[in-house]
C-alpha positions in Angstrom: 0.0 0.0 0.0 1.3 3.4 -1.1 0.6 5.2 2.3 1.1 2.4 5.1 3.7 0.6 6.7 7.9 0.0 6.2 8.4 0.9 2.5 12.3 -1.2 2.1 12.5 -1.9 -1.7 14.1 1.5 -2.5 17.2 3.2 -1.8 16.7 7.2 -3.0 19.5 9.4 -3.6 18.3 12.7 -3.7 20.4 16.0 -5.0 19.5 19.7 -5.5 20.9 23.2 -6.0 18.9 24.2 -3.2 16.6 22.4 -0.9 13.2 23.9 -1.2 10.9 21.6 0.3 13.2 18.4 -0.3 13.9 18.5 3.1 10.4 16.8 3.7 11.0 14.4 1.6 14.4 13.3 2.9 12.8 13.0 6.0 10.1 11.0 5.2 12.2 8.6 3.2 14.3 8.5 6.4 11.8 7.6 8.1 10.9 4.1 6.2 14.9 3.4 5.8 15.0 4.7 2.4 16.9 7.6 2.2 20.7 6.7 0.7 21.7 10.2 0.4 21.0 13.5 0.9 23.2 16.4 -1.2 21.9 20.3 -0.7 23.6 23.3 -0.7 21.7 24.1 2.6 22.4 23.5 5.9 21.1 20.2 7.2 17.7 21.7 8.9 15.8 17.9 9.1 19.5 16.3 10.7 18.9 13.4 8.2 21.9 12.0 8.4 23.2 10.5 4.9 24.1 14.0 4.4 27.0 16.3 2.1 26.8 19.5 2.0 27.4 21.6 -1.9 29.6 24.0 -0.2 31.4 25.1 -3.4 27.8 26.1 -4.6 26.8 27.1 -1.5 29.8 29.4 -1.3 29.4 31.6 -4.1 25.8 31.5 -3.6 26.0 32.9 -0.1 26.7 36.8 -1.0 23.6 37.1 -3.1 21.6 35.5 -0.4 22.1 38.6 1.4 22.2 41.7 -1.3 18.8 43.5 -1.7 18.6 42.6 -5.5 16.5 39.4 -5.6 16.6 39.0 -9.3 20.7 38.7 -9.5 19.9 36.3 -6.2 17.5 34.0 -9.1 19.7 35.1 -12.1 22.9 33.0 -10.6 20.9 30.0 -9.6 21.7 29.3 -13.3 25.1 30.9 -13.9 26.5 29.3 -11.2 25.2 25.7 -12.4 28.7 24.4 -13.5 29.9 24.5 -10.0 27.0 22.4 -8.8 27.5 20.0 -11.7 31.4 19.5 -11.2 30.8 18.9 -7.3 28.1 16.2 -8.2 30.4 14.5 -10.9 32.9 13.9 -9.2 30.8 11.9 -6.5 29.7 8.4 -6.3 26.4 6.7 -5.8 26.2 4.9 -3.1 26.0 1.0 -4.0 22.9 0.5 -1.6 21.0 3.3 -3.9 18.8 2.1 -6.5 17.0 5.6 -7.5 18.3 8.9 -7.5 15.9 12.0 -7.2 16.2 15.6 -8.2 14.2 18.9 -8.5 14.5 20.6 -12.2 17.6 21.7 -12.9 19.4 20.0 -10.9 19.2 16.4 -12.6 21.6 17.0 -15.5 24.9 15.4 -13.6 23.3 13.2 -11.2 21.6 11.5 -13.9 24.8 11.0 -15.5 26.2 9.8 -12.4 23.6 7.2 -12.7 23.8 6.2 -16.0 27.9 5.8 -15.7 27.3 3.4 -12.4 27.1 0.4 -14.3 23.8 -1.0 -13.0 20.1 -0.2 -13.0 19.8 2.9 -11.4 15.9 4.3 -11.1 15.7 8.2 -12.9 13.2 10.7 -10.6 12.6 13.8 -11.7 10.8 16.4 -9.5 8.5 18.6 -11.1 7.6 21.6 -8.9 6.3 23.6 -11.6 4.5 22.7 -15.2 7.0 21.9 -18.1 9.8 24.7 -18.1 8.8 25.4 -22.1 5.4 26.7 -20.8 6.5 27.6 -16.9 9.1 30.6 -18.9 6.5 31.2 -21.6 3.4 32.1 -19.8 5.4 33.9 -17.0 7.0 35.9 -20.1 3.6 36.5 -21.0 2.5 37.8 -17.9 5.7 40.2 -18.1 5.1 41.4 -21.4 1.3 42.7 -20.7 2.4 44.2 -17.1 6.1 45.0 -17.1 7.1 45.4 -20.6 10.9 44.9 -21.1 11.6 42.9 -18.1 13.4 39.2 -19.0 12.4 36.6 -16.9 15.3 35.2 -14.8 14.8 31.6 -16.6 17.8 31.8 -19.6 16.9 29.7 -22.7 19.6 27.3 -21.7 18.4 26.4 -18.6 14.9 25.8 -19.8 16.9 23.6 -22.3 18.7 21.7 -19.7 15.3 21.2 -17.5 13.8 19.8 -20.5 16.4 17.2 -21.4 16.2 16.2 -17.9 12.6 15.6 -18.4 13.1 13.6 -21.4 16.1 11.6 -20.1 14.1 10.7 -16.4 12.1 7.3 -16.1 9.5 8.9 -13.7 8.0 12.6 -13.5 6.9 13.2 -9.9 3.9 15.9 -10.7 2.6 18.0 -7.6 -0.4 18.4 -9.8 -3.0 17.4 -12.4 -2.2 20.5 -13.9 1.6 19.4 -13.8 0.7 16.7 -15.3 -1.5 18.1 -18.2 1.4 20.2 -18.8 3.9 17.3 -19.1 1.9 15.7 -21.6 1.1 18.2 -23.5 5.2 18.5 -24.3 4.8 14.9 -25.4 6.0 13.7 -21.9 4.1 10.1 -21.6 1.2 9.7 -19.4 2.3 6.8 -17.8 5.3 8.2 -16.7 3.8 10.9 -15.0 3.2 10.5 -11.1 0.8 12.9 -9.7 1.0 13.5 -5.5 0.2 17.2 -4.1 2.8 18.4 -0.9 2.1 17.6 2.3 1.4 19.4 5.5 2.7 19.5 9.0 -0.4 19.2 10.9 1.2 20.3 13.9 1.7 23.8 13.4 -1.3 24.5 10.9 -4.4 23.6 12.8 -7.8 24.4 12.3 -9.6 27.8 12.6 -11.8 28.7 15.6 -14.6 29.7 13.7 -15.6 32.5 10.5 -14.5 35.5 11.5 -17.2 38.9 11.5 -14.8 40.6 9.5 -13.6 39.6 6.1 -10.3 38.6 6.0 -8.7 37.2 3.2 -4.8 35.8 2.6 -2.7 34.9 0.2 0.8 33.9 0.7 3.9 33.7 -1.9 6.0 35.9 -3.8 4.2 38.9 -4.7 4.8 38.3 -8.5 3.4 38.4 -12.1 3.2 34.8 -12.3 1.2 34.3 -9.0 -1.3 36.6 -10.4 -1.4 39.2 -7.9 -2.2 41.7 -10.7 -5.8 40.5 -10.8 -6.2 39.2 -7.6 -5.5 43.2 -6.3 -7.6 44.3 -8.9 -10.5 42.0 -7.5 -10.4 43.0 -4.0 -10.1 46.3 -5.1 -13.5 46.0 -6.5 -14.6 44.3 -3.0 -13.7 47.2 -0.9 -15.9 49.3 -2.6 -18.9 46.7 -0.9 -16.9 45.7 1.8 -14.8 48.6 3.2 -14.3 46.6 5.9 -12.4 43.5 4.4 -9.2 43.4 5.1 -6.5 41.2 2.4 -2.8 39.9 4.0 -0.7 39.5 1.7 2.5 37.2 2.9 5.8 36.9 0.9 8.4 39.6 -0.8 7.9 41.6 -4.0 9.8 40.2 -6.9 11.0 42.6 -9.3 8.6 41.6 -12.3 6.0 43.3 -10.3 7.6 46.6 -9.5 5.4 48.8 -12.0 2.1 47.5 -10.2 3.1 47.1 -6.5 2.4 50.9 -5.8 -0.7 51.5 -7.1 -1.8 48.6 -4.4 0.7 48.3 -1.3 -1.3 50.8 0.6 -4.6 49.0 0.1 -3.5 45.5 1.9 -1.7 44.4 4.5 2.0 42.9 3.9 4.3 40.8 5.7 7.6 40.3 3.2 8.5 36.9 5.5 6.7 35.2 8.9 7.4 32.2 10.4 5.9 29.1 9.9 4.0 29.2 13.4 3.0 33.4 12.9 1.5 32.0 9.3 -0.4 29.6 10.8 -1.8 32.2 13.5 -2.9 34.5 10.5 -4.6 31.3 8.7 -6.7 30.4 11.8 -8.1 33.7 11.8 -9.5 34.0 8.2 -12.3 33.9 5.9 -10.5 32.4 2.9 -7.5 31.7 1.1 -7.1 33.1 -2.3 -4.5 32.2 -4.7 -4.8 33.6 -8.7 -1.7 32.1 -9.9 -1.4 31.9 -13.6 1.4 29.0 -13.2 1.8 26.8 -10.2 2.9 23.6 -9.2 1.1 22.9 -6.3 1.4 26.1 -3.8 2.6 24.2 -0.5 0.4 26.9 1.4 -2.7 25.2 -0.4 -2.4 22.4 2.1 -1.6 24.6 5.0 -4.6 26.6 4.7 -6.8 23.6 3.9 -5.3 22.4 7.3 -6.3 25.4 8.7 -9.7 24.6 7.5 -9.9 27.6 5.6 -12.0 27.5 2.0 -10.0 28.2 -0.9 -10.7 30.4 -3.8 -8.1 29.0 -6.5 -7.4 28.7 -10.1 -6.5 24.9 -11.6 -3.2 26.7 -13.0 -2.3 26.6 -9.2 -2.7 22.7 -8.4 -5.8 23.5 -6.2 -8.0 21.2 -8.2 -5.4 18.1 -7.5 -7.0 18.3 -3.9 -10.6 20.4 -3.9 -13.7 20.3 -6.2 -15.3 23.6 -7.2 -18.6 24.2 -4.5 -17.3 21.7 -2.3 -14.1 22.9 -0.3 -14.3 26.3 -2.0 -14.2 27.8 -5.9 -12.0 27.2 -8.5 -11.9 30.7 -10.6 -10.9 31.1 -14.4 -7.2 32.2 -14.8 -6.5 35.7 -14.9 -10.6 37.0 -14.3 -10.9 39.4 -11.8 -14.0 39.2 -12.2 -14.5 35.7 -11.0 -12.0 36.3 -8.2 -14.2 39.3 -6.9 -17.0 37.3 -7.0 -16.4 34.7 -5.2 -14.4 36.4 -2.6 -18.0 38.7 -2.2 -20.0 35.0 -1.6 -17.5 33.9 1.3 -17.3 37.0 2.7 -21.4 37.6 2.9 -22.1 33.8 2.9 -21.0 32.7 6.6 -22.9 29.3 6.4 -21.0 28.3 3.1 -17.9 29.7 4.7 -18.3 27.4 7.3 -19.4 24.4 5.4 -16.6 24.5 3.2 -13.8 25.3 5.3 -14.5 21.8 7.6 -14.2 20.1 4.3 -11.3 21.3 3.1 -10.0 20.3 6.2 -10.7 16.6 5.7 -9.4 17.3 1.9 -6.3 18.6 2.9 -5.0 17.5 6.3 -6.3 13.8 6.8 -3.7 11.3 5.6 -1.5 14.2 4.3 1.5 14.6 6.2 4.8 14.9 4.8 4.8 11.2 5.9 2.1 10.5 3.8 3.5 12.2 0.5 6.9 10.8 1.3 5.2 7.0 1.4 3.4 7.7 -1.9 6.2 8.6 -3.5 8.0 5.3 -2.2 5.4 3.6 -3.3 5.6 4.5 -6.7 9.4 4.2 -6.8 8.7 0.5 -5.7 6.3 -0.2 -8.5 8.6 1.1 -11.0 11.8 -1.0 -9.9 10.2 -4.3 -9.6 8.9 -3.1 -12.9 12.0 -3.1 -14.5 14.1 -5.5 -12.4 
């Protein structure tokens, strides 16, 4: 079974550039003796402990961690890619390891790696967002109609490189349907395609209280073109002029696509550039809703942790939402890029306490029951197993 007891068939490798939420995952492999390595450029946070550290990347990485301009900070994930790729060629794969796992752009050498060991060796690729052709094209998009002249920092290479690791992998982990859709629609086969949505720790994001009197609507992520803040600003704009009393949080920092619109709205929400994982889960339990308009997603892992929070959500498929919640049922999936549609059905939650209510409890049991990190973690093992004894 995919979500129960000691998974012991696989031995995952599992390499990145930069952690992002692979940390989970090496946890939860851990956890069922499956983890045969674990190679970040970040500090070991989980204490996993078949651990190295990238520090050559992590080393030339470190000074734009800390200058104010975040798009040099994105810009030299990909310049600095050869570093990465001559620190993971020149390792070994453990001989206990019989699948190797990476996020996108960071496969290229470790799949080498596993191709040069001389025995079958299990290709995983991590998708967190759709297929890099349409992930850079449709966030370009975005750019062109809102921020004319500004370059996305995805360089054609690199979208290149993610899609030969695509092609080269033997499984596609997908946090979405709409991953998925994406992926085949770039002639990636179905079958290879594994769709699982991000897990949640249940024990910081807990369920709200009750509907709050006062509307009070959040979103959390990079305040950015291709999370759609552009219309979802526009719509709650619109709102206020109803509900002067509605109040929007708005969580993450402002990338630099969305300079030209972020002061025509900054003084109309509320805005936290960074909160910890326990203040976000304060803010959650005290809301009506949470509203996300990307126009390109994976799966937000904030979807989960509001769902745990047992708050509605008003989503669009393009960000993974409809992997875990049905339109009317745990809240309402709105067409991409309609402010219109976002307006509206931020109005029904916010004057519609009853359906509030109703649909926050079951997103609650759609996003928090069997979906722990644990639980994402075993699926994914699960998987993993199928395809090995497939092809033993």
């Amino acid at each position: 079974m995919e979500n129960q007891g000691m998974v012991t068939g696989p031995r995952v490798l599992i390499a990145a550039m930069l952690k992002w939420y692979l940390h989970h995952t090496a946890k939860a492999f851990e956890a069922r003796g499956a983890l045969g390595g674990y190679w970040v450029s970040n500090a070991n946070t989980t204490g996993v402990e078949p651990y190295r550290r990238i520090w050559p990347y992590h080393l030339l990485k470190k000074p734009f961690y800390h200058l104010p301009f975040v798009q040099l900070e994105e810009w030299t994930r990909w310049w600095l890619l050869p570093v990465y790729d001559a620190w993971v060629e020149r390792q070994e794969i453990p001989e206990d390891c019989n699948a190797v796992m990476a996020p996108m752009g960071s496969c290229e050498p470790l799949f080498r790696l596993a191709d040069l060991s001389g025995r079958r060796v299990l290709k995983v690729f991590d998708a967190p967002n759709s297929h890099p052709a349409d992930c850079a094209r449709t966030w370009q998009e975005e750019c062109d109609r809102f921020m004319p002249g500004y370059r996305i920092p995805w360089p054609a290479r690199a979208v290149r490189r993610m899609a030969r690791e695509i092609e080269s992998a033997d499984l596609v982990i997908c946090p979405s349907d709409f991953v998925r859709e994406s992926m085949v629609s770039r002639g990636v086969p179905a079958e290879k395609c594994h769709v699982r949505h991000f897990g949640v720790d249940t024990s910081i994001f807990r369920p709200r209280p009750g509907v709050p009197e006062r509307p009070v609507f959040v979103c959390v992520g990079s305040i950015c073109l291709r999370k759609g803040h552009q219309y979802l600003f526009r719509a709650f704009a619109k709102l206020r002029e109803s509900h002067p009393e509605a109040r929007l949080v708005c969580i993450g920092g402002v990338r630099p696509d969305f300079a030209v619109e972020w002061p025509a709205w900054r003084g109309m929400i509320e805005h936290h550039p960074q909160l910890s994982q326990s203040a976000l889960a304060e803010i959650l339990r005290e809301a009506s809703a949470f509203v996300l308009a990307s126009v390109e997603e994976g799966f937000a892992r904030v979807l989960s942790e509001a769902m745990a929070a047992g708050l509605p959500l008003i989503a669009t498929h393009e960000s993974g939402a409809t992997t875990v919640i049905t339109d009317g049922l745990q809240g309402m999936v709105v067409p991409v890029r309609s402010v219109e549609a976002l307006y509206v059905a931020m109005k029904r939650l916010a004057e519609d306490r009853a359906m509030n209510r109703r649909m926050g409890e079951a997103a609650l049991v759609a996003g928090a029951v069997k979906n722990s990190w644990q639980d994402y973690g075993d699926n994914l093992l699960g998987r993993i197993s199928r395809e090995l004894e497939a092809n033993a």
